[in-house]
N, C-alpha and C positions, 0 to 999 in steps of 0.2 A: 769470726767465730761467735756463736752463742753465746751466750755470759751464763753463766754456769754456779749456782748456789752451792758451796760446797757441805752446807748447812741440811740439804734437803734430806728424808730417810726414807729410807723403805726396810722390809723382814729379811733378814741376812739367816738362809739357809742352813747354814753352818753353825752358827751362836742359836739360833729360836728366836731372836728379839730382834726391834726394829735397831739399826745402825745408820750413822750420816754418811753421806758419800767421802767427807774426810776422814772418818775412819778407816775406808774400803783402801783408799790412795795410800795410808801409811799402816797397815796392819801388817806389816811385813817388818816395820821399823823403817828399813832400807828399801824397798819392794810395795806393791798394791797389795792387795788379796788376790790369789791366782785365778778367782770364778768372780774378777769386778767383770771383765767383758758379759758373762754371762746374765748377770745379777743386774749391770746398768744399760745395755747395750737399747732396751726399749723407752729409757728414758733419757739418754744424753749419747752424744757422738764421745764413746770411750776410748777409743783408740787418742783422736784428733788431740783431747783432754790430755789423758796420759803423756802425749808429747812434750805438751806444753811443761809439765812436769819432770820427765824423766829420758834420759834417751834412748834409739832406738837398741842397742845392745842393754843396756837396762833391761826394759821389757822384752829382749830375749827370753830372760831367765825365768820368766812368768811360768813360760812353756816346759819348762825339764822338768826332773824329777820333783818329785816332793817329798818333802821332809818327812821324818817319821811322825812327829807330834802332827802334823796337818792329814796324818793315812787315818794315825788311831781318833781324831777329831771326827775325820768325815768316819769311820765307822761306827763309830756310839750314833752320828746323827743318823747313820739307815739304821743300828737297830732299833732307834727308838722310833722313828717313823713307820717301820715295817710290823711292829706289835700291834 
């Protein structure tokens, strides 16, 4: 595997501001951010990573619902994108 800077960052969609790839892995607490695949997927092999980390029933849970605070999040960020 890759050796993997956990340090490195990019613009996190969700927040407006640039975040590390450690913060994406634990911004759940218990969980990634459920849009890491989306967000890292062009700069590191996410999945492979995530394993390394957590297991595959783990990252099941990526995929379900989402919370109410993570609905009313992503909606302030389209409507403030959309004005």
């Amino acid at each position: 595997m890759v050796s993997i800077d956990p340090n490195q960052e990019r613009h996190c969609p969700r927040l407006g501001h640039s975040v590390t790839l450690a913060y994406c892995v634990r911004e759940g607490l218990d969980l990634p951010c459920r849009l890491i695949d989306s967000c890292w997927q062009d700069r590191i092999p996410v999945r492979e990573y995530l394993l390394t980390l957590y297991s595959e029933s783990q990252l099941e849970k990526l995929h379900g619902p989402t919370s109410k605070l993570a609905s009313i999040v992503d909606l302030i960020h389209q409507a403030r994108t959309s004005q």
